[in-house]
Every structure is written in C-alpha cells, then in structure tokens.
C-alpha angles and dihedrals in degrees: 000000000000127000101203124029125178131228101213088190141055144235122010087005104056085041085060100046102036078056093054095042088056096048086057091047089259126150104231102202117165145182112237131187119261078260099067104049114135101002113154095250093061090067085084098070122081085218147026137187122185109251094200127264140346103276114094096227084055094052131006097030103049111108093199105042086045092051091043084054089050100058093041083065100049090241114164101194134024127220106199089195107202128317123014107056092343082117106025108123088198099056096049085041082056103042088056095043075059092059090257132135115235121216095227148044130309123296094231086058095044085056096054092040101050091061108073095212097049084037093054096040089049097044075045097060086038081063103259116149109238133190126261118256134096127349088232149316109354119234103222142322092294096059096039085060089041092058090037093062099043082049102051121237147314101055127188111210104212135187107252082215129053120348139197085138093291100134095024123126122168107229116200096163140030086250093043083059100044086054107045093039094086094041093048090049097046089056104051092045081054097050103027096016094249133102098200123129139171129174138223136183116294112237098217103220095001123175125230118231133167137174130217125223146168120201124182133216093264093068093253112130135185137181137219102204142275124298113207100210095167085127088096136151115197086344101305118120123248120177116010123203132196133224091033103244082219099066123081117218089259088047096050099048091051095049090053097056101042086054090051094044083049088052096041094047089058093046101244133187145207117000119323134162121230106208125216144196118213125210139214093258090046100260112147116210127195110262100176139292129255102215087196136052127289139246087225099052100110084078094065090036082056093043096049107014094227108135099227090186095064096031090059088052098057087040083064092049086065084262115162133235091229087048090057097048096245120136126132105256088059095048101100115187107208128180129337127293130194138197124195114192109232106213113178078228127138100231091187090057107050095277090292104182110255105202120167141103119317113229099181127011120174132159125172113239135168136070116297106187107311100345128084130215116206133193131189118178144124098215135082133180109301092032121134107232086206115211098221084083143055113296103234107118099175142343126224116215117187116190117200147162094253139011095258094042076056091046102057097029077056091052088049101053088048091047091051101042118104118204122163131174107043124045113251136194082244084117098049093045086050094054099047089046089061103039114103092229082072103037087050089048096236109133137117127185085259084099145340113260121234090015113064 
C-alpha cells in the first residue's frame, strides 16, 4: 500500500480523498495556488507545496509543476480527483514516467477514452449500442451536412475533445448545420485546442443515465448501479438518483452488465463511469465514458455502501477485486439516494457566480431513523467561495428506503440549510424536488421541472 499519496486537485475533491487515504492508513500531502494558502481545507493534508498562482493553468493544471510537487513530497502515487488533470493522458503518462502510481486507467486508454469518435468506435467493437451519426471527425461544413442528412434530424454537433456543451450546436436542418459548423469548431478549439467536431442524432427528450463501475488488473469488473443524472442546465448536471426511476429491474441488471463486459473488454482499470441516453422506446446508446471519479458518486457509495474513493485507491496498489471482497453477487443495492449540487449561483439571475465570504453555512448531516444525511464539502462559516474555481460549495446527499422517502428527507434538509453571504441553487433544487414531474419520475434533459 502506498505512504504518501497525493491529492493532484483542490476543494471538495482533495477533503474526500484525503478522507478515503487516511481510512486505508495513507498520508494524503498536496500542492495548492497561491489562492488557496492557507485556506481551512488544507488543513487535511500532511503536506503542502505552492503550485504557483492563482490561475489554474499556472497551477493546477500544470502536468509538470504538479509532478515536480509530488516528488518534493515523497509521494509515491497521485490521485487527479475529478477536473483539472483528472483526464489528461499525458499527466498520468507523466506521473508514472516519474516513477509514480496513478490512481486511474491506463494512459493509453485515457487517451482513447477522452476523444468521443475513437471512444465510441471502441465501446462499438466491446458490444455497446451508439448512436447513429458520423464515422468520425468531420472534415468541414460540407461533410457535417453530408453525414446529417444520411443520419436524419435533428442532429447534435458535438467537440471531439472535452464537453460540458462548449462546442454543441442542435442541428434540425442542412442549412442549420452549415451555419452552426464554424461556429461549433471555433469554440472548441477555443475551449480543448482543438477544433474537431462530429455529429450524432439528437434523442428528443432523452434521459441520462450512467453506471458506475470499478474493474481490477486481473480483468475482473463490477458495478455499482446506474445514476440517472437527466436534472441538467446547459448540459451540467444539477440533482443524481439513484436507482433511475426509468429502468425496470430487468432493465437495470442488463445494462450493468453490459457496461461492466464493455469495461472489462477494453482492460480498464480503477473505477469509470460509462454514461448513457435513454430513448423513448427504452434503447440505451453509449454517450461516453469518465475514466475518474465523479463528482456524483456519494449516491452510489450511499446505494451500495461500498467507499469508491478508497476502493480506487487499493485497485492502484495492484489490489484485487477478490481481495476486496467485491464481487458482484455480494454487491446489495438497498433504498434511494439523492444528491442535490450546491453551486454559490444566483438561479434567478441566469446562474450569475456568487462568490464572496460565507457568514453562515450550515447543512444538516448525520443519520435521523432509517435516512441518512450526507454532506460533502470543504467550506465552513467565515470561508471565502473565490471566484478563480468552480462554483460548487457542497453537495447534499439523502439516503432513504424509497424515492419519495428521498425526496422529502432531501426538501427538509434544504429547507433547513442556512447559508448567507453568497447566493446558492438551493431554490431551483427546492422547486424541482417538489414538482410533480420529479416526484412522478417523469423528466428528460429536454427541460428542468418546476423551473422552467
């Protein structure tokens, strides 16, 4: 088992898995911005190195000055989190030049994985359904209408690289993709440095839904379930469930497996989520696959009460599934858990950031009769939310015997939750939570119920 490991992130991320390195008897050190000196949550790392300044690409997204850090504190493996270099090929190809473990895949794979055409060609030969649309990167306006018009609109233009809807444009005509083609391409050069783009059908009113599993060296895979993430705004993702209230029991146990035969074909590694859309007719078509952790997984941790932080971590000590116990006839899924993403955003105001000090910041946690309140965070009253990061300031996780049980334990903690200083979504995840699209389990990404 490692001695050292070291937390190549920030925030909320470096607090969980500096909680999961210490449960296994793992020193969790770190490099910060200047930004982010001193800061309270840095207080749970052993050791920490400046990175350099604020600017992420200064910092925290810097492959080299983060692998320098994590020499200089005798680490001997790196956990990237989520975001920042959490997918870069290049930084877990250069922690393990440097002689250090990554907590993740193969580079080789990331690498796959991380472009949307080689990702859904491989995921293709490993048996996943995808969804129609071009072969690969298309070479110019003229091909992109070419290959629209051989798919059937609507058409969604979408980066090759990167994603959170920079370099999407919904197509539902030829000259509707002529016209949105340059625009597409300049701005996912802007935001991924590169300019390539290839399209696919657009699902009207498709559901998100992604599966979460964790595969070892050996070739042996599990899952722990399926998220429905379909409560989305511009294509970020706002309140998780889990079990989906679309799937049927039948449903649900096929598409884990196929998700875990399709990870285990590829020779994955570590834990990954495998993300789905859902039709109307109930097909289920390959979106792309997270080779980290995600932000959401508290819901699965909750569902199945297996800890994939610290799992991950023993998987990149050459730790066995077997060894761990996990295999998936001993995986139970028990209740409903919900997650709702706490942004310091003002949603009557377009989402406008809301950075500032936070003079109060409560959030009930703990484990009230049979739910569970969960809260993962890395602030506290008379913390500063900056405004040089992401936005999310906590995330709320209920646990309950049933979906509606979730649903209301979930209203009372919000409701319950005092937060000044900095505006929050607390109000938009209140009013889908009690819409009775959301309670009925009728919802798509096409929109957010009880809000718009």
């Amino acid at each position: 088992m490692f001695h050292r490991l070291f937390i190549a992130n920030r925030g909320e991320v470096a607090v969980r898995i500096a909680r999961a390195a210490r449960s296994l008897g793992i020193a969790p050190v770190g490099g910060v911005s200047e930004a982010d000196l001193g800061a309270r949550w840095t207080q749970v790392l052993d050791e920490v190195v400046c990175l350099g300044p604020a600017a992420a690409r200064e910092s925290y997204l810097d492959p080299a000055r983060v692998v320098q850090a994590a020499l200089q504190t005798r680490a001997s493996a790196v956990h990237p989190g989520w975001g920042f270099l959490a997918e870069s090929a290049r930084f877990a190809a250069l922690c393990r030049q440097h002689g250090l473990a990554f907590v993740g895949p193969s580079a080789r794979l990331m690498d796959v994985m991380g472009v949307k055409s080689p990702a859904k060609a491989a995921m293709r030969a490993a048996g996943l359904a995808v969804l129609p649309g071009s072969d690969g990167p298309l070479a110019d306006a003229d091909a992109a209408a070419a290959s629209a018009n051989e798919t059937g609109y609507p058409v969604i233009l979408k980066a090759d690289y990167g994603g959170g809807g920079r370099g999407m444009r919904l197509c539902r005509d030829e000259a509707a993709v002529r016209e949105a083609f340059g625009a597409a391409a300049q701005e996912a050069a802007a935001a991924f440095g590169s300019g390539s783009i290839y399209l696919e059908r657009y699902l009207t009113g498709g559901r998100h839904i992604e599966v979460q599993v964790l595969c070892d060296r050996l070739g042996a895979g599990v899952h722990l379930g399926e998220r429905e993430c379909s409560i989305q705004r511009k294509h970020q993702k706002l309140i998780e469930e889990s079990p989906s209230p679309a799937l049927t029991a039948d449903e649900r146990a096929k598409l884990g497996a196929d998700a875990v035969a399709a990870a285990v074909a590829l020779g994955y590694e570590g834990a990954g989520t495998i993300e789905f859309l859902r039709d109307d007719d109930g097909s289920l078509y390959f979106m792309e696959m997270n080779t980290r952790l995600q932000v959401e997984h508290p819901v699965s941790e909750l569902v199945t009460g297996v800890d994939i932080a610290a799992r991950q971590i023993e998987i990149a000590a050459n730790r066995s599934l077997a060894a761990l116990g996990l295999a998936q006839e001993t995986i139970a899924f028990e209740g409903h858990a919900i997650e709702c993403r706490i942004n310091a955003e003002d949603p009557h105001q377009d989402f406008r950031p809301s950075p500032g000090r936070l003079d109060a910041f409560e959030l009930p946690s703990g484990v009230d009769g049979d739910v569970t309140h969960r809260v993962d965070t890395h602030l506290a009253a008379g913390d500063e939310v900056t405004p040089h990061y992401d936005s999310l300031i906590a995330k709320m996780i209920v646990h309950a015997p049933t979906r509606l049980e979730a649903i209301d334990a979930m209203i009372g903690a919000l409701e319950s939750a005092r937060i000044e200083g900095v505006k929050t979504t607390i109000p938009l995840h209140l009013a889908v939570l009690r819409s009775d699209a959301f309670r009925a389990g009728d919802y798509d990404t096409s929109s957010i119920p009880g809000w718009e």
